[in-house]
C-alpha positions in Angstrom: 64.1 78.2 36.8 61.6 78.2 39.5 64.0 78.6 42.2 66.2 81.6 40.7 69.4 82.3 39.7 72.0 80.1 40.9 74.7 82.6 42.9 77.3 80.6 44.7 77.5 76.9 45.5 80.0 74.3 47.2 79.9 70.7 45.9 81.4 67.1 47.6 82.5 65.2 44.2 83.0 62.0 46.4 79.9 62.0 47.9 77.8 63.4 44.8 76.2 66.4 46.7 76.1 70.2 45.6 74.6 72.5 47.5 74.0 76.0 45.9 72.4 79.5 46.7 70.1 81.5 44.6 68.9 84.6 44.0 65.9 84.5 45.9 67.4 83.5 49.3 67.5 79.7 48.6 69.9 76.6 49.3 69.4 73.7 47.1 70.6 70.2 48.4 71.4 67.7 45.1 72.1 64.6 44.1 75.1 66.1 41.6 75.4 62.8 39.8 71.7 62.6 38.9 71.3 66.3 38.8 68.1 65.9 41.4 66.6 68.5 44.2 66.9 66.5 47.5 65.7 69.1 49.7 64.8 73.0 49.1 65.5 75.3 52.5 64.6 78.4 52.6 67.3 80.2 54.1 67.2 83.6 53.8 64.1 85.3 53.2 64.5 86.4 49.8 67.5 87.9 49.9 69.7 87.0 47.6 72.4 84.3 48.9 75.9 85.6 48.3 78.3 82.4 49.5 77.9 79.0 50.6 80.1 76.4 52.5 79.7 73.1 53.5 80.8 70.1 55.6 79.3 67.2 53.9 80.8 64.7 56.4 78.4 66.2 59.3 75.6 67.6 57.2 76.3 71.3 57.6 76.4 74.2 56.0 77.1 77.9 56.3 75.5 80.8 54.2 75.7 84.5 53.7 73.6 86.8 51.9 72.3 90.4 51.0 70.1 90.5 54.4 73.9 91.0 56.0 73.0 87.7 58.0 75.1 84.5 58.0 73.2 81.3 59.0 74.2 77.9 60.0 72.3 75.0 58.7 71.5 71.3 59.2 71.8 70.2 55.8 70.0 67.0 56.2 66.8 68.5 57.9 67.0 71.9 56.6 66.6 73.4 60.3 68.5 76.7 60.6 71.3 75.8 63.9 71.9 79.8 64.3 72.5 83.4 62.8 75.1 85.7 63.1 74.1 89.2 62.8 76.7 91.4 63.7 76.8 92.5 60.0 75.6 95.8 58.4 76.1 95.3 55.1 75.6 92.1 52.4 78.1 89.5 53.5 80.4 89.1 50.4 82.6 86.7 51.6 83.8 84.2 54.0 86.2 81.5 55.2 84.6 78.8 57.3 87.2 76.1 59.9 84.1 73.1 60.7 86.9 71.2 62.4 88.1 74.1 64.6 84.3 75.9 64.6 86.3 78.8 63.4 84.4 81.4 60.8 85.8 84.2 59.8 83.2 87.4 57.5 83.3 90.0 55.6 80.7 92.8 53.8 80.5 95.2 51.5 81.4 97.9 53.9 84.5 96.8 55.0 83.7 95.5 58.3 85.6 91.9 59.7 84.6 89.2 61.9 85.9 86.4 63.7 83.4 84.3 65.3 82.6 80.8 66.8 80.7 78.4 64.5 78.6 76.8 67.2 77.9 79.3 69.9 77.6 81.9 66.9 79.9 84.4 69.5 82.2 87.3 68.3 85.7 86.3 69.1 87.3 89.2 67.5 86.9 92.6 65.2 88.9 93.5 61.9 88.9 97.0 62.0 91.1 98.8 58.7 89.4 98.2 55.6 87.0 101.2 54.3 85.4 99.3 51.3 83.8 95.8 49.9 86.3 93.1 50.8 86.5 90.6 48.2 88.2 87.9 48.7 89.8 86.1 52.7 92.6 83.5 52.7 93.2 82.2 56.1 95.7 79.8 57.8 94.4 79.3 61.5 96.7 77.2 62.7 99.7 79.8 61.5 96.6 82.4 63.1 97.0 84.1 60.0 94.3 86.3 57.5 94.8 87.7 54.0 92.3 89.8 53.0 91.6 91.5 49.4 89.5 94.8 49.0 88.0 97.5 46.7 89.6 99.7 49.2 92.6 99.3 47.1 95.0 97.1 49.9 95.3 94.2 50.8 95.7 93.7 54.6 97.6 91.0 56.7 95.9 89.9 60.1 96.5 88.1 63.3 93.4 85.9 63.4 92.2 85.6 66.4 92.9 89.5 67.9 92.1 91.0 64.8 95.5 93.0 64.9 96.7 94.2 61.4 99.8 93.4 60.9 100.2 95.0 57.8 98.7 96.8 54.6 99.8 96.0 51.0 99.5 99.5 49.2 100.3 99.8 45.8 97.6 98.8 43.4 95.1 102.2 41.7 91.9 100.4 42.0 90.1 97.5 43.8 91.9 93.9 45.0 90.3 91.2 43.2 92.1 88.2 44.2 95.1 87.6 46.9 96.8 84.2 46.9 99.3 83.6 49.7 102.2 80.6 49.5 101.4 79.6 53.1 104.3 76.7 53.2 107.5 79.1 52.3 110.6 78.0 54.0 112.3 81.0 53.0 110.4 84.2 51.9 106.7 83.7 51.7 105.1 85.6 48.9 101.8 87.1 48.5 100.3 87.6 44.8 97.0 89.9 44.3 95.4 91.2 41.3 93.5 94.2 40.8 91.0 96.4 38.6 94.0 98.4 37.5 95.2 95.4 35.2 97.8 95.0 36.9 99.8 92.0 39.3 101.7 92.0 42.4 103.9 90.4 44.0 104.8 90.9 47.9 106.9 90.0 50.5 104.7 88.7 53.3 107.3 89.6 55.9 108.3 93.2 54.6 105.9 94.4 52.6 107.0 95.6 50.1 106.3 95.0 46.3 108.6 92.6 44.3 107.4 92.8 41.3 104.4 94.0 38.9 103.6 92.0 36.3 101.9 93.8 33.2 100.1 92.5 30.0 96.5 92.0 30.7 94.7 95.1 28.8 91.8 94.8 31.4 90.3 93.7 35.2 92.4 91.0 36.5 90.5 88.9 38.1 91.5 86.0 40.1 95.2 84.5 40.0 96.1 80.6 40.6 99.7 79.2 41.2 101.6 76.3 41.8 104.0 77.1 44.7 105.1 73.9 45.2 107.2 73.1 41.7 110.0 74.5 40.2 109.7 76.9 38.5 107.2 78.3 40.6 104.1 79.0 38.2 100.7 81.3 37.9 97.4 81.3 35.9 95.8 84.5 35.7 92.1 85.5 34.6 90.7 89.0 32.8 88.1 90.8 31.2 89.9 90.8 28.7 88.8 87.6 27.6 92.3 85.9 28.1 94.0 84.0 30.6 97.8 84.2 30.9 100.5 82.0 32.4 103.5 83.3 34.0 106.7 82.3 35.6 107.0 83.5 38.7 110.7 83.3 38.9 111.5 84.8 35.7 107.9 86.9 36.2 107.2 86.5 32.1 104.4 85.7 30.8 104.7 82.3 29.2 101.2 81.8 27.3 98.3 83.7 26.8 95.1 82.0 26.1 92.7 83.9 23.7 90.1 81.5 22.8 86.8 83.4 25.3 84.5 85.2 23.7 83.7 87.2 26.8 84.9 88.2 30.6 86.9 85.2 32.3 85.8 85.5 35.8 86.6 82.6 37.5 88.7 79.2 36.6 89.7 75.7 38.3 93.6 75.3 38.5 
């Protein structure tokens, strides 16, 4: 339509809004029920918007895009509250804390930052990955960071030092997904999935590789899991058209799901 394609969006199901970024450097605000424009801000010049998150309860918003800039937004008068521009490359993703003002970037070079929501300040540097960096999982009250790259690793970091505390080295191609079962009692486990087809499973504290699951027959790209049942359980997504269930304690594949006609790239679990 008019306003480009749609590239990343965040939606409140409760309170029937859906915000979403477009190719052209927009965010749309809508009425998701009636599937109405309530407001059109123009965030980002024209550059394309590559990830947007909200906090519906205080009107506000935080976007990233190709410009390498992140802004933060008033989502009920559109007026832009800041930029952080410490960035080189496109931002390709991000993890945003509204209660603790805690945001923590990444771009397609590599580079890693920690920074204060409101004053927009650089708390702390991520210095180790070499390529994109696909995909952060954070727990900042444990002041912990996962982070996936086409670098090949996944890295473990100290939040709010930006210390690595460790690199996940294993898979022959680019980190798609990492998933991380943050409430372990015993050993905590840490899943990613990579461009070489391939699964992995880690020890958080050690490092070292569990297991590697095998069967996909292209990209894997995104895993899911239930770490709070037993037996412990995981949906994973391809290019290969299928998705496939496994149990991680026996790691077999349970299911495979066949029915796509083309690339699954992303899924609700």
């Amino acid at each position: 339509g008019k306003y480009g394609a749609i590239t990343c969006l965040d939606c409140d199901f409760e309170r029937s809004r859906l915000v979403t970024g477009t190719a052209h450097g927009m965010l749309l605000v809508w009425d998701a029920e009636r599937l109405f424009v309530l407001s059109e801000i123009q965030a980002h010049d024209g550059a394309r918007v590559t990830f947007v998150r909200c906090d519906f309860d205080q009107g506000r918003g935080v976007s990233g895009s190709h410009d390498g800039r992140l802004r933060t937004w008033d989502l009920e008068t559109g007026d832009c509250a800041g930029t952080f521009d410490a960035h080189r490359e496109i931002i390709s993703t991000a993890v945003v804390d509204f209660d603790n003002a805690r945001v923590v970037s990444a771009s397609d070079d590599g580079d890693m930052y920690f920074w204060h929501l409101d004053s927009r300040v650089q708390l702390a540097c991520y210095e180790g990955h070499t390529d994109r960096v696909n995909v952060i999982r954070a727990d900042l009250e444990r002041n912990l960071v996962v982070t996936a790259s086409n670098d090949e690793t996944a890295r473990i970091w100290e939040a709010t030092s930006g210390a690595c505390k460790g690199v996940l080295r294993g898979h022959t191609q680019g980190v798609r997904d990492v998933i991380v079962d943050w409430e372990a009692e015993e050993e905590r486990l840490v899943i990613t999935c990579s461009d070489d087809r391939t699964i992995r499973l880690w020890s958080f504290a050690s490092l070292e590789c569990r297991a590697v699951l095998e069967g996909h027959e292209n990209r894997v790209t995104m895993v899911r899991a239930r770490f709070d049942r037993a037996p412990r359980m995981m949906v994973s997504a391809s290019t290969d058209y299928t998705l496939r269930l496994w149990n991680l304690e026996t790691r077999d594949c349970e299911e495979e799901l066949c029915s796509h006609s083309g690339r699954v790239l992303n899924f609700i679990a």
